[in-house]
N, C-alpha and C positions, 0 to 999 in steps of 0.2 A: 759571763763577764761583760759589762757595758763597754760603750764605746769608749768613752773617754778614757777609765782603767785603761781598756787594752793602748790607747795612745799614750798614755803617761810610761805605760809600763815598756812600751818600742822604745821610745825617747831614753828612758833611761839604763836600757839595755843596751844601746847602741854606745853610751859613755861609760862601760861596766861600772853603773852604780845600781845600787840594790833598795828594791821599792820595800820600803817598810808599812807594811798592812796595819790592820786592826787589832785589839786584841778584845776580846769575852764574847758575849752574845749579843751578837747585830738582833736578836730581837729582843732584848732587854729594850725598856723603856726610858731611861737614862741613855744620854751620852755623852762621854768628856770629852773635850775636840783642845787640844795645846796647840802649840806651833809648826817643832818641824822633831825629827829624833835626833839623840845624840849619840855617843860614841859607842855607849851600851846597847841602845834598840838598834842602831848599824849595825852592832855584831850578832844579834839575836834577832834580828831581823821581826820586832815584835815592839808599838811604843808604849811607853810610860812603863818599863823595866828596870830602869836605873834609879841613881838615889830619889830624883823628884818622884818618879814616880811610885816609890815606897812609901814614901816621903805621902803622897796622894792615899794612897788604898790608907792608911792609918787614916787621916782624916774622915776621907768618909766612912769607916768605920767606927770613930770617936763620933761623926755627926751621926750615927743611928742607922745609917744607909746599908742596902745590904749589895756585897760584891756583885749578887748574882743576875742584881736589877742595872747594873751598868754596862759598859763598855765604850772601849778609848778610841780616838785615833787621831790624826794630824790631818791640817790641809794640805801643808807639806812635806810628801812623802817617801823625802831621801835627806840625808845628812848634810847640809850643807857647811862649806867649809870652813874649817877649825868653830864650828857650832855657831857661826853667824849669818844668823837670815839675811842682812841685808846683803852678802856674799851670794844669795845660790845663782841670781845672774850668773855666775862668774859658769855655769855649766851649761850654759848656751840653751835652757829651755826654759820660755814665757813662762812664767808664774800665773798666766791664764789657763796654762796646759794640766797645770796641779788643781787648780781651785773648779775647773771642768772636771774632773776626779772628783773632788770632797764633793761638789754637787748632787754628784749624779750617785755616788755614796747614800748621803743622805736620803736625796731621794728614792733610793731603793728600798730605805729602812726605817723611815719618817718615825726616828725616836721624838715624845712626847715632848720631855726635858732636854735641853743639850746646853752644857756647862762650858761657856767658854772660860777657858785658863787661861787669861791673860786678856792682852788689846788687840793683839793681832787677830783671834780668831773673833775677837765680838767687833770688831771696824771690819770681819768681813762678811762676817753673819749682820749685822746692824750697820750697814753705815752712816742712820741717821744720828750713830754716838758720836761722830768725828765734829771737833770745834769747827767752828766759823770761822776761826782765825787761825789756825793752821794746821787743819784738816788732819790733824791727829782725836784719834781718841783715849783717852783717861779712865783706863780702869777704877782707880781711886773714885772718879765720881759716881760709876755704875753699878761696882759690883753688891749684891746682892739686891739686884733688883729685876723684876718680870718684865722680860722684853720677846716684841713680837719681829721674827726678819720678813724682812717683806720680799724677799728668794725664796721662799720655803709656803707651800700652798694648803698645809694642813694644820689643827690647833695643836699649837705648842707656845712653851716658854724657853726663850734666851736666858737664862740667868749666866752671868759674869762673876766671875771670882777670882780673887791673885793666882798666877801662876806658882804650883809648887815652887820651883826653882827660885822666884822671887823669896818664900816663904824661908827657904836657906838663908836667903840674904839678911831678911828683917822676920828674927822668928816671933820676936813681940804680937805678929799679924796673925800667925798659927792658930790663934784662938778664936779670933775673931773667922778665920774660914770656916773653923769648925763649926761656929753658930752659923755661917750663913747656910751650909749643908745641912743641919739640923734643919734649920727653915723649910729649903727641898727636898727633906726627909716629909715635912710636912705637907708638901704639895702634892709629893706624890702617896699619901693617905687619903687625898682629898679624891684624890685620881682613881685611885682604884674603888673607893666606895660608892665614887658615882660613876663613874664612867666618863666622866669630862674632866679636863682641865678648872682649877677656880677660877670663875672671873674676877678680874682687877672690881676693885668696891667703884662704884660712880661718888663722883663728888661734884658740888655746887660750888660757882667761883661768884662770891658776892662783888659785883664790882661796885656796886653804891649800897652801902650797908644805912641803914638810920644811924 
C-alpha cells in the first residue's frame, strides 16, 4: 500500500467513511477514472456499480471494447454528500489528500488509455483544458480527443468523454459515446500491434499561403 492510500484511507477512517477502491484489472490497459461514488458503490464498496455505471460497461461493449482490457476508478474516493462533489469539503479532508491517492494510483499502474468521464477528472488530469476566462473546463469542447497530462511521466493518451450519468440526462449523446469508444477501440489496435501509442499526425500551419 502507498503512502498516500494509507493517508486517505487514516483520514477517512477516522470520520467512519468508507474508501471506495477500484474495480477490474489494475493491469489492463484502459482506464476509466469518473468523479467520486454514489450511493451504490458506498454500499458495495466498488465504483461504477450503479446505473451509470451499467449504463458505462454497455457502452463500451456497444464501442467493441472488451471488459477485460479496462478498469475503473474515482479521484474521489468516498461518497460525498447527498452525491455532490462540491460538498465533500463539508468532511474536513483536502481534496489534495484524495488526488495524492489517484496519483500515486496511477502511477503505480501507468494505464496506456485513461478515459476521463466527465470535467472533473480531465481539468485534473489536463489542466491545460480549463478556459482563460473562468477556469473551468468544457467537456463538450474535448471530448473525443488525444490528450497528453503533463502529471503523468509515461506515453499515454487522455481521452474525455461524457459522463455516464450525464448520458441519463441527454440520451440523444449515448450514441455519439459509443463512437468515440469505438475510436479507442481503435487506438488500442494500434497499441497492441505495435507496441507504442499512435502518434498525433504532424500538420503544417500556412500562415502566408500564395
Amino acid at each position: 500500500m502507498g503512502i498516500a492510500r494509507l493517508a486517505l484511507e487514516t483520514e477517512l477512517a477516522l470520520k467512519n467513511l468508507k474508501f471506495v477502491g477500484h474495480r477490474g484489472n489494475k493491469g489492463a490497459p484502459i482506464c476509466f477514472v469518473g468523479e467520486a461514488p454514489g450511493e451504490t458503490e458506498d454500499n458495495m464498496g466498488v465504483p461504477f456499480v450503479g446505473t451509470s455505471g451499467r449504463l458505462l460497461d454497455t457502452m463500451i461493449s456497444e464501442g467493441g471494447l472488451d471488459a477485460s482490457q479496462c478498469w475503473f476508478t474515482n479521484p474521489y474516493k468516498t461518497r460525498p454528500p447527498e452525491n455532490k462533489l462540491g460538498r465533500l469539503d463539508e468532511y474536513g479532508i483536502a481534496k489534495q489528500v484524495f488526488q495524492d491517492e489517484f496519483f500515486e494510483e496511477l502511477n503505480d499502474t501507468k494505464p496506456t488509455f485513461i478515459v476521463a468521464c466527465g470535467a472533473t477528472p480531465l481539468q485534473l488530469l489536463c489542466p491545460q483544458t480549463a478556459s482563460k476566462t473562468d477556469d473551468e473546463t468544457k467537456i463538450g469542447k474535448w471530448r473525443g480527443s488525444l490528450l497528453t497530462s503533463p502529471k503523468l511521466g509515461w506515453p499515454h493518451y487522455v481521452f474525455p468523454i461524457f459522463h455516464p450519468a450525464f448520458i441519463l440526462r441527454e440520451w440523444s449523446e449515448k450514441y455519439f459515446n459509443v463512437f468515440l469508444l469505438a475510436k479507442l477501440a481503435s487506438e488500442l489496435a494500434y497499441w497492441k500491434a505495435n507496441g507504442r501509442i499512435q502518434p498525433l499526425p504532424l500538420r503544417s500551419i500556412l500562415h502566408s499561403p500564395t
